[in-house]
C-alpha positions in Angstrom: 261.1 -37.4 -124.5 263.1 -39.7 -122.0 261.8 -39.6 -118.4 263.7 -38.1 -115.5 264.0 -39.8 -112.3 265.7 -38.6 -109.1 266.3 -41.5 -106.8 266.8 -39.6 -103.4 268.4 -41.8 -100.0 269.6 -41.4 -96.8 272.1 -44.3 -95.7 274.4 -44.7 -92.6 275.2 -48.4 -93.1 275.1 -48.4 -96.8 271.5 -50.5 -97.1 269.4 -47.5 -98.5 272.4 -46.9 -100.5 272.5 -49.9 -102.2 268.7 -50.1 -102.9 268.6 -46.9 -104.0 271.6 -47.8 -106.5 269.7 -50.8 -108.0 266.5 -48.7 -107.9 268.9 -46.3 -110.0 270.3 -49.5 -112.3 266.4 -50.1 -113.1 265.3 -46.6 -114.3 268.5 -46.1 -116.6 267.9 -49.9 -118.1 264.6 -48.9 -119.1 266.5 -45.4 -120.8 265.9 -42.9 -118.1 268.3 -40.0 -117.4 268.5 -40.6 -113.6 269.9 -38.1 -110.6 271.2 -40.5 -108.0 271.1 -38.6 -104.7 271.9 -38.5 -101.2 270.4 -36.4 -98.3 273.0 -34.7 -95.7 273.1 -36.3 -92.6 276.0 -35.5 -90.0 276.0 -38.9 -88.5 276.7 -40.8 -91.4 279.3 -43.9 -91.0 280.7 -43.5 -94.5 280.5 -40.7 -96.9 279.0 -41.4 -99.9 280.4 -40.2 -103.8 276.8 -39.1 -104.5 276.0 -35.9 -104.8 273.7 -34.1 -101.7 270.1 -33.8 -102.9 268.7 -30.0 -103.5 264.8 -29.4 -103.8 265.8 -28.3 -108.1 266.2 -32.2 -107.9 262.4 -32.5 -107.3 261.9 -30.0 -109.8 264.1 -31.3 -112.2 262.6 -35.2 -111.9 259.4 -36.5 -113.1 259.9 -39.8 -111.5 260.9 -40.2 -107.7 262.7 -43.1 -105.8 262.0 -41.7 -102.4 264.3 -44.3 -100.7 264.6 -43.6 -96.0 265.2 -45.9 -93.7 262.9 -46.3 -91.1 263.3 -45.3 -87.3 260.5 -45.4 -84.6 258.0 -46.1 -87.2 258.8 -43.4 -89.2 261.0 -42.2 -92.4 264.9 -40.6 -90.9 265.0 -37.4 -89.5 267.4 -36.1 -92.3 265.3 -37.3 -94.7 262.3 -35.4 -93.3 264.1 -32.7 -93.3 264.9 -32.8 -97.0 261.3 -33.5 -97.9 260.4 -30.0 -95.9 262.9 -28.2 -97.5 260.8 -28.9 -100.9 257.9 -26.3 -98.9 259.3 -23.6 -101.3 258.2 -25.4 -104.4 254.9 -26.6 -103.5 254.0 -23.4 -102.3 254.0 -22.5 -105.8 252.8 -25.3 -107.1 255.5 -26.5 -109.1 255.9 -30.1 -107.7 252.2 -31.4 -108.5 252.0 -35.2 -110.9 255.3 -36.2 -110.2 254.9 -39.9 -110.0 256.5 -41.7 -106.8 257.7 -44.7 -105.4 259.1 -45.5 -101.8 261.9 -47.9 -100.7 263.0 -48.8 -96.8 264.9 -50.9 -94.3 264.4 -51.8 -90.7 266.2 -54.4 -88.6 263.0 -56.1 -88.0 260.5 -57.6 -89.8 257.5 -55.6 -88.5 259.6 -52.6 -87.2 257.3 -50.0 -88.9 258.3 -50.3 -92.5 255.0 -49.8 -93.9 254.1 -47.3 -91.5 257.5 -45.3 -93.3 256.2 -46.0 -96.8 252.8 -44.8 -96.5 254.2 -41.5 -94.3 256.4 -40.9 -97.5 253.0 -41.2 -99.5 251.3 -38.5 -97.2 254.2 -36.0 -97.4 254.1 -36.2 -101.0 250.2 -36.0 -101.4 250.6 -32.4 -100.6 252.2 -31.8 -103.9 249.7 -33.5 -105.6 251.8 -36.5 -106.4 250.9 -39.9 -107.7 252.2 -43.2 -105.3 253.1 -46.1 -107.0 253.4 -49.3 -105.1 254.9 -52.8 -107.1 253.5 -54.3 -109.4 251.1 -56.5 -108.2 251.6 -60.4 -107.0 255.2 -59.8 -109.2 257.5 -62.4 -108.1 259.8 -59.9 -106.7 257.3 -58.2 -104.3 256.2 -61.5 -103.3 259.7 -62.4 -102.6 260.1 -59.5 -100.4 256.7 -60.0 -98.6 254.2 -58.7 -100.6 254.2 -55.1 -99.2 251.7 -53.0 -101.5 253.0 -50.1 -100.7 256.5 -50.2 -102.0 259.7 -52.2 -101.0 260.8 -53.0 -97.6 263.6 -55.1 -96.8 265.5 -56.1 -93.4 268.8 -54.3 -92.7 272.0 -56.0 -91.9 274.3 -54.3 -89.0 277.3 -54.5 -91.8 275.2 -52.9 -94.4 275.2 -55.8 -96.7 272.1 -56.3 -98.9 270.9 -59.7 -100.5 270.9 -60.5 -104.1 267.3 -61.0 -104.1 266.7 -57.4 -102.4 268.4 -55.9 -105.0 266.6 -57.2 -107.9 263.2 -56.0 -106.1 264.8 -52.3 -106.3 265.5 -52.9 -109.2 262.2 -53.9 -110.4 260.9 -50.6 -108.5 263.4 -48.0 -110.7 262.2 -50.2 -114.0 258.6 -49.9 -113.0 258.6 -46.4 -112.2 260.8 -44.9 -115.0 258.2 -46.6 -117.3 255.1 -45.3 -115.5 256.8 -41.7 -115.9 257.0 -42.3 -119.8 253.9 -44.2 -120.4 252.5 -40.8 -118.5 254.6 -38.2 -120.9 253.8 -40.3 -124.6 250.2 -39.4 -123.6 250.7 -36.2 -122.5 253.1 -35.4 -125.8 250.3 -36.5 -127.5 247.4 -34.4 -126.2 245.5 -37.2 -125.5 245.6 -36.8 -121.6 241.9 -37.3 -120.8 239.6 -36.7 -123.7 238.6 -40.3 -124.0 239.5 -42.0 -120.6 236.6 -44.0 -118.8 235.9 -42.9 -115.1 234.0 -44.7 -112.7 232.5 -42.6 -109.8 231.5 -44.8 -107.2 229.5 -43.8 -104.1 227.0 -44.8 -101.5 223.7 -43.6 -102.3 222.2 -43.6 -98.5 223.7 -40.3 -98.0 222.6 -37.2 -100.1 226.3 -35.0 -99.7 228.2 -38.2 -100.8 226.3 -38.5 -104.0 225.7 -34.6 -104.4 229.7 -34.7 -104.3 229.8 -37.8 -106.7 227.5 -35.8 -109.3 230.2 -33.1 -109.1 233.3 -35.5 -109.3 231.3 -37.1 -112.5 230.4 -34.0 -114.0 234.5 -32.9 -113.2 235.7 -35.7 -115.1 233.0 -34.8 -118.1 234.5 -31.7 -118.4 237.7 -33.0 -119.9 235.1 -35.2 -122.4 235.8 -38.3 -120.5 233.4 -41.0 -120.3 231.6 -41.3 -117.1 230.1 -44.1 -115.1 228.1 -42.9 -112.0 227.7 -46.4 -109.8 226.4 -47.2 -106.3 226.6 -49.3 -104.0 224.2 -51.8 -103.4 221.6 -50.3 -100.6 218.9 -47.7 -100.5 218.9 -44.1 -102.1 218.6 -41.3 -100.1 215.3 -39.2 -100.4 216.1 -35.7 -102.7 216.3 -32.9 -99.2 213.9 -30.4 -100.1 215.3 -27.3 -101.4 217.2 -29.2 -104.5 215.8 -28.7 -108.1 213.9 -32.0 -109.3 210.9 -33.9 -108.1 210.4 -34.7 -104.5 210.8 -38.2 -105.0 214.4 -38.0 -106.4 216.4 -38.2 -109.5 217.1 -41.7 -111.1 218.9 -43.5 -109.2 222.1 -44.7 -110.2 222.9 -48.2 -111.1 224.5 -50.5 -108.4 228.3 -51.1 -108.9 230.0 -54.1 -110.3 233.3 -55.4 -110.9 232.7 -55.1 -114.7 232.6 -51.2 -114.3 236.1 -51.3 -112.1 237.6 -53.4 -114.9 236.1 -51.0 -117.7 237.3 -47.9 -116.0 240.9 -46.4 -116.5 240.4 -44.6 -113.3 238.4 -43.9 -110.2 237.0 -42.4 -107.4 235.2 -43.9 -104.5 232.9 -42.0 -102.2 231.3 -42.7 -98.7 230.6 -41.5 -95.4 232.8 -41.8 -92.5 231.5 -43.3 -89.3 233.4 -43.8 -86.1 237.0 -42.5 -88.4 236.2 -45.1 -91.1 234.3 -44.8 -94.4 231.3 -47.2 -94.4 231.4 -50.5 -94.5 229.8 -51.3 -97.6 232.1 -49.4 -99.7 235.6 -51.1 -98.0 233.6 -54.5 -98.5 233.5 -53.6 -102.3 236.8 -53.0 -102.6 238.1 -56.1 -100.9 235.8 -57.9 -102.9 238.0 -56.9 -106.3 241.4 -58.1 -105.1 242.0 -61.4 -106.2 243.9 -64.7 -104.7 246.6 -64.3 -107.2 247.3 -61.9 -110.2 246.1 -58.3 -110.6 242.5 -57.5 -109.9 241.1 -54.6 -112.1 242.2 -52.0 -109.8 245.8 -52.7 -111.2 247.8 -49.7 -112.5 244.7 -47.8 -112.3 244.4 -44.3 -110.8 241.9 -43.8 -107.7 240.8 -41.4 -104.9 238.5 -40.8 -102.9 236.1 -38.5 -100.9 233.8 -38.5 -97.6 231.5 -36.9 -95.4 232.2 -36.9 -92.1 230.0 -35.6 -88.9 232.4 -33.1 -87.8 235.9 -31.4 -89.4 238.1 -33.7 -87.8 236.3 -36.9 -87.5 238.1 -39.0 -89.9 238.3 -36.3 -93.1 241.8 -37.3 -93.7 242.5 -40.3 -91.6 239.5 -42.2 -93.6 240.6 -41.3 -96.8 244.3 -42.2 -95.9 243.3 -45.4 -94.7 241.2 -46.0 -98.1 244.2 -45.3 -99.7 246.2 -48.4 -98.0 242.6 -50.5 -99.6 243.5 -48.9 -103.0 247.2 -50.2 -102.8 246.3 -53.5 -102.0 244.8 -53.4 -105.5 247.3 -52.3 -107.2 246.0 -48.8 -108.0 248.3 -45.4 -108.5 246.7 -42.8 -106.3 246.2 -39.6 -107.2 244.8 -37.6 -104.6 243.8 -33.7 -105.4 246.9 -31.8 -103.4 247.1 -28.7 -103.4 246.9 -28.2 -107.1 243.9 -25.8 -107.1 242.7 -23.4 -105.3 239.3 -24.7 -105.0 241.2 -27.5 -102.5 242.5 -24.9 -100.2 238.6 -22.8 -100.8 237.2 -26.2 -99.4 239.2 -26.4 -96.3 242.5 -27.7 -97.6 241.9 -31.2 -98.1 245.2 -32.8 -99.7 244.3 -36.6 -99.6 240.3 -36.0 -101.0 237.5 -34.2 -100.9 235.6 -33.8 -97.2 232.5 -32.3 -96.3 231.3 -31.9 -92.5 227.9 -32.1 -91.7 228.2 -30.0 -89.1 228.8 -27.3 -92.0 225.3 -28.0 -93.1 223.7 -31.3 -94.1 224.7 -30.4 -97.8 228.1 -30.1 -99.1 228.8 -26.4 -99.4 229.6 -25.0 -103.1 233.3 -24.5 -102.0 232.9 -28.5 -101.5 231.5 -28.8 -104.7 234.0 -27.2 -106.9 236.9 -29.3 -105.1 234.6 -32.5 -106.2 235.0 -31.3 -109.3 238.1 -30.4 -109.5 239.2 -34.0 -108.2 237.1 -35.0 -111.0 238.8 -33.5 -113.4 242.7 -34.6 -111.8 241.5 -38.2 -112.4 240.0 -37.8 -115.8 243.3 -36.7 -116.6 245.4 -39.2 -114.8 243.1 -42.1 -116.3 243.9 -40.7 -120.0 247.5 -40.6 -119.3 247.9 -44.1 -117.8 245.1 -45.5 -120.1 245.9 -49.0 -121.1 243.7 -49.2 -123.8 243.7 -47.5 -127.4 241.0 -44.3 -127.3 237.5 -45.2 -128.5 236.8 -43.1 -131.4 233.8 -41.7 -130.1 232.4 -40.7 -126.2 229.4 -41.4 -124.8 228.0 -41.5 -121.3 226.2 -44.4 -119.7 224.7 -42.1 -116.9 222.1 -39.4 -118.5 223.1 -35.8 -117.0 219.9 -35.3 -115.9 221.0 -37.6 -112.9 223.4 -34.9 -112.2 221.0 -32.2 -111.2 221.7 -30.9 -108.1 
């Protein structure tokens, strides 16, 4: 099956325009049928021969080039306005796993381009999309500044774009039509999760972040994936009376390593939030894996994450937005839960992760539970389609299930 990509831009001066062209040049080299698309916008300098993007588009594509300029920080107005008129679609769930990648311009260097990538990102977490930054330490990101997020060039006043610009949208349409089939051989082939290797990683000092780890593990079982349950390095929380099992707490699981990153084919990464940022000891991890030069293990690797936070708005998405931004840096694809169930909306509508408030109780509620494993499952799947590795014939478990009672 050939992958479809959409690249979608908005262009006054013609920069987006030509990115989003290369971008275009890139997905049809690899053999993609590609849509190349413009948004409408009234205040346009030129008119453009491409045709005016529709939200079928999104439906159509299973790749997207999301390319918008950025202004005040932020992706266009038009282009917002395109991305809302999608609302239709996701409502009905029709626009979850599409795999997307974000291209943009300023006229400085630091005029908010990353801010405009990652706000591209969050729209499209709603859907239950997957964000693909470059590949990592490739000579064309690094030529363009080594932005993880996706590319970001400096716009000229004429329009004109550089040859070295180009090539690095280029590199993006490649990258991402051959993401989008890598993802469809695997899913042609029923083999979309069955063997992939997950590795659950939490902090053990808090009892709702590992209860919701157990559930995120036990998720991803359900799809006969292999499962690694890790911690971080610290102490255990004490079992809270009331739980099945001794008093003095299940097993603990085993402290987290780089080996288990690089032997996962996805992830999930678990912690509580204090003062809006997930603890320490779990960003220290992850900043730990990226290397001077060259991928790190995170690379091309789907990841999440989840949190407990004190109160409902105390860093539930902010935190797990921001451990998103860690997860790019390491070259991961992430695949946050969207609104894809309705266990996500049943937990409080969560699009970026799993959240549980304290002040809900001091354990996660089941509602909390069921969208653990539910993100579980999403990155089960996600790790078999993007699996790098041939299947292992047979599946076994490192972590016993009876550290899974909760």
């Amino acid at each position: 099956m050939t992958p479809k990509v959409a690249v979608v831009y908005h262009s006054r001066r013609g920069t987006m325009r030509a990115l989003a062209e290369a971008a275009a040049e890139g997905a049809r080299a690899y053999g993609a049928q590609v849509r190349l698309l413009g948004v409408a916008d009234d205040k346009a300098i030129s008119e453009w021969p491409e045709p005016e993007a529709a939200p079928e588009d999104m439906l159509w594509a299973d790749g997207l080039v999301l390319a918008a300029p950025t202004y005040f920080g932020n992706p266009s107005s038009p282009f917002k306005r395109f991305l809302e008129s999608t609302s239709p679609l996701w409502a009905q769930g029709l626009l979850a796993d599409r795999i997307v990648t974000g291209l943009t311009a300023s006229t400085c260097l630091h005029g908010g381009r990353e801010g405009t990538l990652l706000a591209l990102y969050q729209s499209v977490y709603h859907w239950g999309a997957w964000a693909l930054g470059p590949e990592p330490s490739s000579a064309e990101a690094m030529a363009m500044g080594g932005n993880p997020y996706g590319l970001a060039v400096t716009s000229a006043r004429d329009g004109a774009v550089g040859e070295a610009e180009l090539a690095a949208a280029w590199s993006a349409g490649h990258r991402l039509a051959a993401t989008t089939a890598q993802v469809q051989r695997a899913a042609r082939a029923d083999d979309a999760g069955g063997r992939a290797r997950v590795t659950v990683v939490h902090c053990a000092e808090d009892e709702t972040v590992r209860m919701l780890a157990q559930e995120c593990a036990a998720g991803a079982r359900e799809l006969g994936a292999e499962v690694r349950l890790r911690r971080l390095a610290g102490p255990a929380a004490p079992r809270a009376a009331g739980l099945p099992g001794p008093m003095s707490g299940a097993p603990a699981a085993a402290v987290v390593t780089a080996d288990d990153v690089a032997w996962a084919d996805s992830l999930l990464f678990g912690a509580r939030v204090r003062s809006g940022a997930l603890a320490a000891s779990l960003l220290g991890f992850l900043q730990s894996l990226e290397p001077e030069t060259g991928p790190g293990p995170l690379a091309g690797k789907p990841a999440s994450g989840f949190a407990c936070t004190p109160r409902p708005h105390a860093g539930s998405e902010s935190a797990l937005l921001a451990l998103n931004n860690v997860l790019h840096h390491g070259g991961a694809v992430v695949v946050p839960p969207g609104y894809t169930d309705p266990a996500v909306f049943a937990a409080g509508g969560n699009p970026y992760g799993t959240s549980h408030p304290r002040s809900a109780g001091a354990l996660p509620t089941a509602q909390a539970l069921a969208a653990a494993r539910h993100q579980g499952r999403r990155i089960a799947l996600a790790g078999g389609r993007l699996r790098r590795e041939p299947a292992l014939a047979a599946v076994t478990s490192d972590t016993p299930l009876e550290k899974e009672v909760i």
